[in-house]
mmCIF file as gemmi writes it, N, C-alpha and C atoms, coordinates in Angstrom:
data_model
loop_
_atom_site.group_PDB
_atom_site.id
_atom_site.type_symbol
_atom_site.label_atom_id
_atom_site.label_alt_id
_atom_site.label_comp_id
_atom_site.label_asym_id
_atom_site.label_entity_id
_atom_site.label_seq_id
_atom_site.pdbx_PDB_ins_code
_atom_site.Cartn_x
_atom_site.Cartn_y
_atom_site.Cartn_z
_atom_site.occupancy
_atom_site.B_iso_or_equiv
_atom_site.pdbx_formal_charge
_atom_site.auth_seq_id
_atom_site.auth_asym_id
_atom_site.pdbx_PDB_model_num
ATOM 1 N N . UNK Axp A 1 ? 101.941 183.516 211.897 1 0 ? 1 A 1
ATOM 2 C CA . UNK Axp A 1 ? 101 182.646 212.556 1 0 ? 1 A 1
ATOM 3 C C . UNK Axp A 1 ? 100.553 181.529 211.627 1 0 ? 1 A 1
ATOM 4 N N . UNK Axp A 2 ? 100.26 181.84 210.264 1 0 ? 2 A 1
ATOM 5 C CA . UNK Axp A 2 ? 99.699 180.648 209.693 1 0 ? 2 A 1
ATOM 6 C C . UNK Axp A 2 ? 101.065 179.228 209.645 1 0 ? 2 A 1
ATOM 7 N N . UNK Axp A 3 ? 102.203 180.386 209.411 1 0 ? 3 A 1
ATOM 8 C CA . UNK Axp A 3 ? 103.502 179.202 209.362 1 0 ? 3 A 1
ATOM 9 C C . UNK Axp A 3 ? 103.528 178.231 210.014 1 0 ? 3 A 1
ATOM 10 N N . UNK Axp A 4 ? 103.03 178.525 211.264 1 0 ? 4 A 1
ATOM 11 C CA . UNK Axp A 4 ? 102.647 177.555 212.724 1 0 ? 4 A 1
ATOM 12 C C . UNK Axp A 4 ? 101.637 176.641 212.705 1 0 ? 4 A 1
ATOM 13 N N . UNK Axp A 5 ? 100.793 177.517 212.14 1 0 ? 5 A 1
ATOM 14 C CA . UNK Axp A 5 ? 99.29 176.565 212.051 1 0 ? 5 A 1
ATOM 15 C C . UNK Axp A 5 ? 99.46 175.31 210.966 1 0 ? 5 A 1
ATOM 16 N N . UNK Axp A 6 ? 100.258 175.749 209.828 1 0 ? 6 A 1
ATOM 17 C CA . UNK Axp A 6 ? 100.348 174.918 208.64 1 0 ? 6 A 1
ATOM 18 C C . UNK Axp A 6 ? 101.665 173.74 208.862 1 0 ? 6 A 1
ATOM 19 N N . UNK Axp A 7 ? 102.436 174.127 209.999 1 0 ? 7 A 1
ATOM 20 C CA . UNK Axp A 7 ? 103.682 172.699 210.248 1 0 ? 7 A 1
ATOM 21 C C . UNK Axp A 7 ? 103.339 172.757 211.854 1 0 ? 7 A 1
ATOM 22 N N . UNK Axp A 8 ? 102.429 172.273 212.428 1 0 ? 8 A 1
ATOM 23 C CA . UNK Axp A 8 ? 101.493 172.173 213.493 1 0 ? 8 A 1
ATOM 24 C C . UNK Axp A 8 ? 101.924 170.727 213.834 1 0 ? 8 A 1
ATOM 25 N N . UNK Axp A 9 ? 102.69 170.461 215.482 1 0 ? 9 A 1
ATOM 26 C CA . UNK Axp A 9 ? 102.644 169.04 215.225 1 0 ? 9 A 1
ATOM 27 C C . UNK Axp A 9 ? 101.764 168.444 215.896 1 0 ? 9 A 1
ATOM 28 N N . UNK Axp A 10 ? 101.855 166.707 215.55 1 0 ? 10 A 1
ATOM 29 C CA . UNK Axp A 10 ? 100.811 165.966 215.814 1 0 ? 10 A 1
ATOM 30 C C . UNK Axp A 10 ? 100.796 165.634 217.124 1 0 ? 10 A 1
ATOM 31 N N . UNK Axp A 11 ? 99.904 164.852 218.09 1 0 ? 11 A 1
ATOM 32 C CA . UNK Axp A 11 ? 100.076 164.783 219.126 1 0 ? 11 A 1
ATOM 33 C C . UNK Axp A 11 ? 100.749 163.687 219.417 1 0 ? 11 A 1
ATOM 34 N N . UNK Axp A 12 ? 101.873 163.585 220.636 1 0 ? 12 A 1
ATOM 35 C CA . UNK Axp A 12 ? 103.062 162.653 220.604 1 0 ? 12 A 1
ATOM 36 C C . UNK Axp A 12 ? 104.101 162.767 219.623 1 0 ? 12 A 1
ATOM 37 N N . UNK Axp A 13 ? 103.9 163.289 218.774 1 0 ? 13 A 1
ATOM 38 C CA . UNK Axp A 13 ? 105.182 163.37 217.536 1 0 ? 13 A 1
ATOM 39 C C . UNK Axp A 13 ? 106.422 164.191 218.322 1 0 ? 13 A 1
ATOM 40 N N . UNK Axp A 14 ? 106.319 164.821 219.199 1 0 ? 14 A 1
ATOM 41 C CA . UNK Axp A 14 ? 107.713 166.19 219.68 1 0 ? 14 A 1
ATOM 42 C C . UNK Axp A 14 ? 107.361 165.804 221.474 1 0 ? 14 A 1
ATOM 43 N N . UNK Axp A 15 ? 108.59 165.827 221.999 1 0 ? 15 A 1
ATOM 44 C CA . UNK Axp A 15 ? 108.589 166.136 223.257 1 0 ? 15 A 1
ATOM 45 C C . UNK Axp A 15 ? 109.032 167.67 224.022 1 0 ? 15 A 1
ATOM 46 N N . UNK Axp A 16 ? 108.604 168.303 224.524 1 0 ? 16 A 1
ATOM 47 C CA . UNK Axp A 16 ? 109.046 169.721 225.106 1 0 ? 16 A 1
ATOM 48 C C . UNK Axp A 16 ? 109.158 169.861 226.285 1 0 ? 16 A 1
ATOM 49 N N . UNK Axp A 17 ? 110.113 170.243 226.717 1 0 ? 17 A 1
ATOM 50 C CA . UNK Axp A 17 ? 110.862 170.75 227.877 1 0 ? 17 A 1
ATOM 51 C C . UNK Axp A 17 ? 110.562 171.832 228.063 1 0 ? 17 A 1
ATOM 52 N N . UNK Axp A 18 ? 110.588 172.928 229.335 1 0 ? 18 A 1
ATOM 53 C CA . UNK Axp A 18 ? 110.927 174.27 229.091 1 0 ? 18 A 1
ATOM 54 C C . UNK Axp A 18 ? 111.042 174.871 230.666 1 0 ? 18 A 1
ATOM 55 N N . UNK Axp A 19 ? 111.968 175.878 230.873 1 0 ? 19 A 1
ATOM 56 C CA . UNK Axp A 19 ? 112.031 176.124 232.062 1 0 ? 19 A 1
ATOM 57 C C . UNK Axp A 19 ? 112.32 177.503 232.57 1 0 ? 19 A 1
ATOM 58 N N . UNK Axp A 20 ? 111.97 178.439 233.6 1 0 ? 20 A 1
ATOM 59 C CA . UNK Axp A 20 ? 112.354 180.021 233.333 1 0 ? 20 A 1
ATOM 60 C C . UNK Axp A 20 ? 113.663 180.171 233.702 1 0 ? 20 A 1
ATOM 61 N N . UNK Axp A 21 ? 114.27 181.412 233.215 1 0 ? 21 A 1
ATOM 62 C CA . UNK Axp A 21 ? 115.379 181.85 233.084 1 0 ? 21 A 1
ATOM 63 C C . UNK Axp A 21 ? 115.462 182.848 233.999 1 0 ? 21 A 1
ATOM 64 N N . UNK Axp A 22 ? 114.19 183.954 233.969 1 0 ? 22 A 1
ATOM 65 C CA . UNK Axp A 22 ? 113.92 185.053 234.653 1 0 ? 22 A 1
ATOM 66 C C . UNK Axp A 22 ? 112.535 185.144 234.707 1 0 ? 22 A 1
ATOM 67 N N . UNK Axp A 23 ? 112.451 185.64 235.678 1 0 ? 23 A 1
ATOM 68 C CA . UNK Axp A 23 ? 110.78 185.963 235.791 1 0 ? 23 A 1
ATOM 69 C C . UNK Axp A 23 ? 110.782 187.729 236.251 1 0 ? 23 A 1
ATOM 70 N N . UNK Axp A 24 ? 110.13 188.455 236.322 1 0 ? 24 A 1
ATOM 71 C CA . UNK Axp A 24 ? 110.039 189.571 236.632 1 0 ? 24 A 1
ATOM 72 C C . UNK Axp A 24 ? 108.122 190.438 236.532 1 0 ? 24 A 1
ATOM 73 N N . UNK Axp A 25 ? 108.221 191.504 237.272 1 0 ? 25 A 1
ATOM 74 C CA . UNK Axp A 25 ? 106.842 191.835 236.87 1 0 ? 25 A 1
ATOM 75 C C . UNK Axp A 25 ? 106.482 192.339 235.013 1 0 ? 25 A 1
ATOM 76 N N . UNK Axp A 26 ? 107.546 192.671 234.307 1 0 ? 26 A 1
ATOM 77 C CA . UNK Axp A 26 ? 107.55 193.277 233.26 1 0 ? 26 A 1
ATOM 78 C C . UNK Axp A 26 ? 108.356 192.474 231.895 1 0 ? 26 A 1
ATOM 79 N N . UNK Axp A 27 ? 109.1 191.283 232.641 1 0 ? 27 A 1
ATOM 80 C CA . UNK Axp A 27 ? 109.266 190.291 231.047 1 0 ? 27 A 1
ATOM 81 C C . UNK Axp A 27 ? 109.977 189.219 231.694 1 0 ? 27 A 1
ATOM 82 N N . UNK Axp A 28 ? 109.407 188.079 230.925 1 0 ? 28 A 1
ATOM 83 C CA . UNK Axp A 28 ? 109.71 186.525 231.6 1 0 ? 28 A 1
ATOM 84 C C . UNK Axp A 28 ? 110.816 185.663 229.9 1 0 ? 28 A 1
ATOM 85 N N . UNK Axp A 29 ? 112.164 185.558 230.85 1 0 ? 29 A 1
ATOM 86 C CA . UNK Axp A 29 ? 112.802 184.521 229.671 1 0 ? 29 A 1
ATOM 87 C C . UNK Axp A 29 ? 112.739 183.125 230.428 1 0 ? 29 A 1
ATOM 88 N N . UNK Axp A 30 ? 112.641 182.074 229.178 1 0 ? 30 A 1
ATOM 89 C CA . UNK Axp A 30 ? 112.186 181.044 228.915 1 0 ? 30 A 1
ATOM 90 C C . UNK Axp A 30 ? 112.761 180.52 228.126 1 0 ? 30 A 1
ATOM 91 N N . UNK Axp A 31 ? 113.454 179.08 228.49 1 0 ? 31 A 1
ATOM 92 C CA . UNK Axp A 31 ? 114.496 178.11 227.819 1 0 ? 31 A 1
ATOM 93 C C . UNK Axp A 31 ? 113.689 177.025 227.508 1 0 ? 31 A 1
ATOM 94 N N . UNK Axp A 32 ? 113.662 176.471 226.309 1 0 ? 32 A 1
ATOM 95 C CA . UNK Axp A 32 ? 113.182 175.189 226.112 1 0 ? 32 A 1
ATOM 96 C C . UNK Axp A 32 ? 113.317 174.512 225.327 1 0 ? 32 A 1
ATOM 97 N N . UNK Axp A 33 ? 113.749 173.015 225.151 1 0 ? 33 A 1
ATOM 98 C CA . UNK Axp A 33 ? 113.946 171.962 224.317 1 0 ? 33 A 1
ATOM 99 C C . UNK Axp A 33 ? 112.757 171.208 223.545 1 0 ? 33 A 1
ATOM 100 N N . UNK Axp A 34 ? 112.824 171.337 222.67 1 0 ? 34 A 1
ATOM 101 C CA . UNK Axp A 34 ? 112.145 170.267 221.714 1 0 ? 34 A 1
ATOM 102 C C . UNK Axp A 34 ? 112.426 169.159 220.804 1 0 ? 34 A 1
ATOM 103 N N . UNK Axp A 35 ? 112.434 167.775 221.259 1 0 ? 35 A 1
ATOM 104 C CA . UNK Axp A 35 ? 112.861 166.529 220.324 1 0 ? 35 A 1
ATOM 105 C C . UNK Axp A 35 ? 112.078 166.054 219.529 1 0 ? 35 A 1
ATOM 106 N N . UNK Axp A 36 ? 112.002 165.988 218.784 1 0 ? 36 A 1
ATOM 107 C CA . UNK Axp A 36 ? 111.242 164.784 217.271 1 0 ? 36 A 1
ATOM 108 C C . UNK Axp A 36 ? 112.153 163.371 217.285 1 0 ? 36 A 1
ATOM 109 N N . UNK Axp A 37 ? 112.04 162.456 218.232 1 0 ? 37 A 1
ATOM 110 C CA . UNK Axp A 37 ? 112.726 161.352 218.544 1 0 ? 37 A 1
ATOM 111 C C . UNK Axp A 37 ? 112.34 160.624 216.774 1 0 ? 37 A 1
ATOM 112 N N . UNK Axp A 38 ? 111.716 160.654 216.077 1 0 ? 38 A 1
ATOM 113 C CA . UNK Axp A 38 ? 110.959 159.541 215.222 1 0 ? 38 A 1
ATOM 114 C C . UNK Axp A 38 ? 112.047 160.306 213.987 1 0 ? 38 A 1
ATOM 115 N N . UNK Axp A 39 ? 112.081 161.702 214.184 1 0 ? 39 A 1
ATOM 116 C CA . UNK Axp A 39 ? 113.551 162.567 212.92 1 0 ? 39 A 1
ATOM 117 C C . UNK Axp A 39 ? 114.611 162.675 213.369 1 0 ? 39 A 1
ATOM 118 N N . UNK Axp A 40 ? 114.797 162.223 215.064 1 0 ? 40 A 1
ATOM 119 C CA . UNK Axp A 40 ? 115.952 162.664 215.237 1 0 ? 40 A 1
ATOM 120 C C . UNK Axp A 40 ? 116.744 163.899 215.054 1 0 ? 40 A 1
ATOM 121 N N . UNK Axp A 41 ? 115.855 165.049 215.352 1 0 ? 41 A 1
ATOM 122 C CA . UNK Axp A 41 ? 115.671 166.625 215.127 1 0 ? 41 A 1
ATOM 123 C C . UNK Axp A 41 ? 115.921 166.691 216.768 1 0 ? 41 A 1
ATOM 124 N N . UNK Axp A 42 ? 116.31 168.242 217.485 1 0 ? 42 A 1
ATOM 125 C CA . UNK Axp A 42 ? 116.342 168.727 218.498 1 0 ? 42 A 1
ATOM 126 C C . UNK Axp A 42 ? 116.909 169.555 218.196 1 0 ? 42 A 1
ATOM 127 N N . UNK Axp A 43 ? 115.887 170.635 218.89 1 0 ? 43 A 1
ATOM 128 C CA . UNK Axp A 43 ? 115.934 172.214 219.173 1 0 ? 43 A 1
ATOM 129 C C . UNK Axp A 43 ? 115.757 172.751 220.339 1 0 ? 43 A 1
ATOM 130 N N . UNK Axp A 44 ? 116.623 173.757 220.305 1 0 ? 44 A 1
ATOM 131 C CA . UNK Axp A 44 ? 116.547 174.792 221.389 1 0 ? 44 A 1
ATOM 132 C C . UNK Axp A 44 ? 115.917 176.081 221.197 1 0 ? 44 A 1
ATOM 133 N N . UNK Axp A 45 ? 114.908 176.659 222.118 1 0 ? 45 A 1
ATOM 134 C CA . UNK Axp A 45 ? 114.169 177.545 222.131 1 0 ? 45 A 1
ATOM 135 C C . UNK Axp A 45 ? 114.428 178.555 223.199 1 0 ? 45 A 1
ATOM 136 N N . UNK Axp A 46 ? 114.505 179.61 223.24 1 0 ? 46 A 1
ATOM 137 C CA . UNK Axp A 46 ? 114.942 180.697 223.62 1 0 ? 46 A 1
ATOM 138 C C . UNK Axp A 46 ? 113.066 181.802 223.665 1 0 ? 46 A 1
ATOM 139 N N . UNK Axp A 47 ? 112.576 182.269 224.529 1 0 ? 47 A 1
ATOM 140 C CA . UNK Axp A 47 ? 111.126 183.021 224.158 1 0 ? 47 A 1
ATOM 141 C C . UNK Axp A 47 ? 111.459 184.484 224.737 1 0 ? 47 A 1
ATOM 142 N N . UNK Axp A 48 ? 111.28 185.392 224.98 1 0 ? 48 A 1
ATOM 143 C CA . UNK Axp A 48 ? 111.476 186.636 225.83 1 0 ? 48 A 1
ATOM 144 C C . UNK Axp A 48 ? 110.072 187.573 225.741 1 0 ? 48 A 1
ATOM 145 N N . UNK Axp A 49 ? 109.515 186.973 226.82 1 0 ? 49 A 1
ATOM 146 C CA . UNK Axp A 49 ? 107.512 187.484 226.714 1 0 ? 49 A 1
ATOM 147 C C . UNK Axp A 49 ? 108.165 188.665 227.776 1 0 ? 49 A 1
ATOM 148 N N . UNK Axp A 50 ? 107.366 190.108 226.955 1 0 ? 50 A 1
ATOM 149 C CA . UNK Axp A 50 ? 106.638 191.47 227.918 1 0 ? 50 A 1
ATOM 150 C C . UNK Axp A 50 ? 105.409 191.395 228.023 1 0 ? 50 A 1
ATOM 151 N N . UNK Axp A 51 ? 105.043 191.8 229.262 1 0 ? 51 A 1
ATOM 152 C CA . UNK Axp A 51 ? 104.452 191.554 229.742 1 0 ? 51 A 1
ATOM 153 C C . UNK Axp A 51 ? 103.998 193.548 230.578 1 0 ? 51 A 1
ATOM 154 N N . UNK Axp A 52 ? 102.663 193.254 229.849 1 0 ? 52 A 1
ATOM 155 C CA . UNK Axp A 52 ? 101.446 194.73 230.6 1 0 ? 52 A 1
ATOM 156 C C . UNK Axp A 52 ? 101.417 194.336 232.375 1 0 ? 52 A 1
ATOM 157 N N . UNK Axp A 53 ? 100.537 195.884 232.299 1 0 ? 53 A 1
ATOM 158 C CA . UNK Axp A 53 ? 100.733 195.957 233.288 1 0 ? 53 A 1
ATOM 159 C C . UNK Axp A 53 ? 99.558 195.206 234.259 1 0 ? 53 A 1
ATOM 160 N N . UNK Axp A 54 ? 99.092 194.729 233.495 1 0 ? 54 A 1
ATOM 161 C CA . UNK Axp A 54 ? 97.98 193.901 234.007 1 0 ? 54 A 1
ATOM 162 C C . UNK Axp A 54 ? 98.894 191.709 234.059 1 0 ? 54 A 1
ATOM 163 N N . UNK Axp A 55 ? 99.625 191.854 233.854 1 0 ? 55 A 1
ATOM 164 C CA . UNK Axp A 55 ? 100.814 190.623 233.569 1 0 ? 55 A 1
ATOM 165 C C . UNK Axp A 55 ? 100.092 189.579 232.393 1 0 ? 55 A 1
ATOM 166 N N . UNK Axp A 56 ? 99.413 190.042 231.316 1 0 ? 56 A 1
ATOM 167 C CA . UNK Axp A 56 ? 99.145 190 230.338 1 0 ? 56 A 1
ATOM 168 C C . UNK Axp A 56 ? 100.698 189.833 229.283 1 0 ? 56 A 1
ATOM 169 N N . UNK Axp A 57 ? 100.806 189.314 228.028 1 0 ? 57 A 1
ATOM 170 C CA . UNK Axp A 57 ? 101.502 188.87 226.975 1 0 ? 57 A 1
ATOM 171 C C . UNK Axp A 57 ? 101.19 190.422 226.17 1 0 ? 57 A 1
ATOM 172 N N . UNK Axp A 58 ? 102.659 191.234 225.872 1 0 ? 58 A 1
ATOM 173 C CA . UNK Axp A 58 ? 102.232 192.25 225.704 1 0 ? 58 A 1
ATOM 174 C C . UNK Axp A 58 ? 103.402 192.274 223.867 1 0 ? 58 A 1
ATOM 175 N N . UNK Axp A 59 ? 104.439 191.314 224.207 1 0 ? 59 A 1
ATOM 176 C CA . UNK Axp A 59 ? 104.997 190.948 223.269 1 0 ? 59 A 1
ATOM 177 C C . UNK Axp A 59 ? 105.868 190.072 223.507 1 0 ? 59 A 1
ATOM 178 N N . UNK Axp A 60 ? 105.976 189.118 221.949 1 0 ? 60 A 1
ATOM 179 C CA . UNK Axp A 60 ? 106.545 187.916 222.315 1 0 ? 60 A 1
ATOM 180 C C . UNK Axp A 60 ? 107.721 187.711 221.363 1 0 ? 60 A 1
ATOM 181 N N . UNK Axp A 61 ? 108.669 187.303 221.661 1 0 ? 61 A 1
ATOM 182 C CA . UNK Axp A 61 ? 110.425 187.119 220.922 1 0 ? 61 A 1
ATOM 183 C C . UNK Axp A 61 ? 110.395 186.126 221.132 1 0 ? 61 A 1
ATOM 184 N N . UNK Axp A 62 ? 110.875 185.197 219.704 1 0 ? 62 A 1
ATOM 185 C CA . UNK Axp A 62 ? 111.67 183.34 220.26 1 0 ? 62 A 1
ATOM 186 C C . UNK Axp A 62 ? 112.732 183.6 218.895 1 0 ? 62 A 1
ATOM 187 N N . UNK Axp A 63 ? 113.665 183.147 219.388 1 0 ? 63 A 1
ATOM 188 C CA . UNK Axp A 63 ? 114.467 182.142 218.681 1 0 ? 63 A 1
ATOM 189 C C . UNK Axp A 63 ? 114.903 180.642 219.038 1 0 ? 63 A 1
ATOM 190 N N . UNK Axp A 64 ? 115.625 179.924 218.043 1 0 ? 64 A 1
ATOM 191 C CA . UNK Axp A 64 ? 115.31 178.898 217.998 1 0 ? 64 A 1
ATOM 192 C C . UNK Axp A 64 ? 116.553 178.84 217.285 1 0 ? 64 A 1
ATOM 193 N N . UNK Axp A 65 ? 117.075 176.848 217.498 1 0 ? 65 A 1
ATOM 194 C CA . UNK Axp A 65 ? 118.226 176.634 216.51 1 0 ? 65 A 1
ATOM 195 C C . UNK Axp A 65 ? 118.138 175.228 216.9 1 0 ? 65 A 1
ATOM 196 N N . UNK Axp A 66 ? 118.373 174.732 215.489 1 0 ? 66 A 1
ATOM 197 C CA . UNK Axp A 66 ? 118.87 172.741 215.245 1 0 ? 66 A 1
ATOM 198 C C . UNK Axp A 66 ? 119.76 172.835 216.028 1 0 ? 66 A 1
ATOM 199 N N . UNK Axp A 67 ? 119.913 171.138 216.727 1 0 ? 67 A 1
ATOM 200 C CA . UNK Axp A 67 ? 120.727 170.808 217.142 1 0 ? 67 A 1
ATOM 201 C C . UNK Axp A 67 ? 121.974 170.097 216.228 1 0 ? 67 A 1
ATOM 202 N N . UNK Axp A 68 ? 123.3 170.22 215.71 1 0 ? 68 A 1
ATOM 203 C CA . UNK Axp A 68 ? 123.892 169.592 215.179 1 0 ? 68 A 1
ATOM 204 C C . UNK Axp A 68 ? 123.541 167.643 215.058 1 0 ? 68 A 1
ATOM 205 N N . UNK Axp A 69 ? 123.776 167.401 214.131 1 0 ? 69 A 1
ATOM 206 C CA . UNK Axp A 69 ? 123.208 165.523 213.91 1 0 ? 69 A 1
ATOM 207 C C . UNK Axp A 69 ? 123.81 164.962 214.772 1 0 ? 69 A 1
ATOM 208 N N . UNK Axp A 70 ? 123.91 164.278 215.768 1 0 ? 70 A 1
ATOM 209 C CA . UNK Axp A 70 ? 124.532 163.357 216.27 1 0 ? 70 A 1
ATOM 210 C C . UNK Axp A 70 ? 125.589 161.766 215.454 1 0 ? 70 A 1
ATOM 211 N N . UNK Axp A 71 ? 126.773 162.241 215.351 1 0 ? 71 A 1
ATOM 212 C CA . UNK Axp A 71 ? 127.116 161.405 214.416 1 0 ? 71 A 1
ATOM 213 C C . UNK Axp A 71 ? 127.066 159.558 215.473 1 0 ? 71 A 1
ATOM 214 N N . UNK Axp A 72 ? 127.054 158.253 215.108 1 0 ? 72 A 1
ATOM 215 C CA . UNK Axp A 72 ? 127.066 157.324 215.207 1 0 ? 72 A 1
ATOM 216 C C . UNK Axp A 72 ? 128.594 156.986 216.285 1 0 ? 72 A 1
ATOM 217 N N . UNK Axp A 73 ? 128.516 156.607 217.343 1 0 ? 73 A 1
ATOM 218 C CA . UNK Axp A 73 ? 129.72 156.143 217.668 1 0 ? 73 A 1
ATOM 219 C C . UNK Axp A 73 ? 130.578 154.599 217.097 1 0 ? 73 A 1
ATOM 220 N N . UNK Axp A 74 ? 131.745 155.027 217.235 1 0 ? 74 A 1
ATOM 221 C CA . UNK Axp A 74 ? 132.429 153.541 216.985 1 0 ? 74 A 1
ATOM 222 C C . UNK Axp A 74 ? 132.104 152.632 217.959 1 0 ? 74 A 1
């Protein structure tokens, strides 16, 4: 948690996407993009929330991965 708190971004700096994959009463996956247009960074986010029985956040999974650089066209 502090990792998050301490590379926290600014507001407007990242754009985010995100959209469900699955929904269910007991765990929701979740796809989502994030750009840093100003680094030219983009990531993909992957989340997999369980979910109580009250549909409460009961545990939470993400991965995540760079997008390869976009090389320059001719």
């Amino acid at each position: 948690m502090r990792q998050w708190l301490y590379g926290k971004d600014e507001p407007g700096q990242a754009q985010f996407s995100w959209h469900p994959l699955a929904i269910t009463s007991e765990v929701a996956v979740i796809q989502g993009e994030i750009v840093y247009p100003s680094e030219g960074h983009t990531y993909s986010n992957l989340w997999v929330i369980r979910l109580d029985a009250e549909g409460r956040c009961a545990e939470f999974t993400a991965w995540w991965m760079r997008h390869p650089a976009r090389r320059a066209s001719c």
